[in-house]
N, C-alpha and C positions, 0 to 999 in steps of 0.2 A: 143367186149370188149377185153381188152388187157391187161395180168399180166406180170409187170419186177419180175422174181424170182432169183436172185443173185446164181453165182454157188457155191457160197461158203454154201448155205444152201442145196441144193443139191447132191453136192460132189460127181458128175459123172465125176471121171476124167480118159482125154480121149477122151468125147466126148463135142459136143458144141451143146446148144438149141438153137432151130431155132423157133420151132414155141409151142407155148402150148393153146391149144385146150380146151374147154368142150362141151363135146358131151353129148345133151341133148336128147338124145334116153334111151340111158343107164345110163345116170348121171355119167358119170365116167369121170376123166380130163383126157390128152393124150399129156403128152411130147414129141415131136417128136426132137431127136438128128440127131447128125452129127460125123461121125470121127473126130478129132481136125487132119486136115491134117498136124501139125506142131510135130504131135509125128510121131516118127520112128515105124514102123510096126517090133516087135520083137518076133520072133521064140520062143514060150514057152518051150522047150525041151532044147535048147542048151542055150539062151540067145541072142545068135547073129540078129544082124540086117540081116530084107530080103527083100525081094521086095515083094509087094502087088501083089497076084491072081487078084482077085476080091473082093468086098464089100460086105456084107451079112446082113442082119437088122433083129432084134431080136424083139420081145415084150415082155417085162418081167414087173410085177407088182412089185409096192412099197408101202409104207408106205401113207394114206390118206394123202391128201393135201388140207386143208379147210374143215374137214369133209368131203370129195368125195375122191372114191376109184381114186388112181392114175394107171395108166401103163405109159410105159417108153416106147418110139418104139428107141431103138441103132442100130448102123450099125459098127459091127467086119468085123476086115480087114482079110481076108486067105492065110496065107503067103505062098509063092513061096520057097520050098526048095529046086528042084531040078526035076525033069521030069515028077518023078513017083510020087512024095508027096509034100503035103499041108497040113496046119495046120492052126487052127484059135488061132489069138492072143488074149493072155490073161486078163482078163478084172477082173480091179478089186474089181468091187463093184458087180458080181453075175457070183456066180462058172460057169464053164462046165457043160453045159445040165439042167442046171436050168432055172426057169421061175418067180423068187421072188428074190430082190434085197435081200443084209445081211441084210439092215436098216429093212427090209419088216418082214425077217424071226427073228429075235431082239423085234420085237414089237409081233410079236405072240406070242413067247418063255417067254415074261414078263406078258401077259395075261394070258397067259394055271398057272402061277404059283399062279396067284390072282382069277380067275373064277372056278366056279366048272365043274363038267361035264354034 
């Protein structure tokens, strides 16, 4: 079975879907992205444009999609500064070292304000 989900409901920008999945093990859907090889790999510290290290793939959880928990599997580019350092480009729909899109951490944050404990 096969779902067109339009990126603009999405708004992983950055990256491109390729394939979206539901895995019937765990019930959970499974975006699998792609770098948009048409953005420039850019250095979060300076701003400047760098060259790509290598590609790195994240899995970070979002917001339900159909009622089923979604994950997101991305792939951050780590950019080439110069011998001794590397740096992964900055992504803007889920911080540094985080595992939960905003849209993901937005919908908790509007529940904990309606639900008890």
């Amino acid at each position: 079975m096969s779902i067109d989900i339009p990126s603009k409901i999405l708004t992983l920008k950055g990256q491109r879907v390729n394939q979206v999945k539901f895995d019937e093990d765990n019930k959970k859907l499974i975006i699998h992205c792609e770098r948009d090889k048409r953005r420039a790999a850019i250095d979060p510290v300076t701003g400047q444009k760098g060259r790509i290290n290598r590609l790195i793939k994240r899995l970070v959880r979002d917001a339900p999609v159909f009622g089923q928990p979604c994950l997101i599997e991305i792939e951050l580019a780590q950019v080439f500064i110069n011998t001794k350092e590397r740096r992964m480009e900055h992504c803007p729909f889920v911080d540094k070292g985080s595992y939960f899109t905003h849209r993901f951490c937005r919908l908790l944050s509007g529940l904990c304000r309606h639900m008890s404990i």
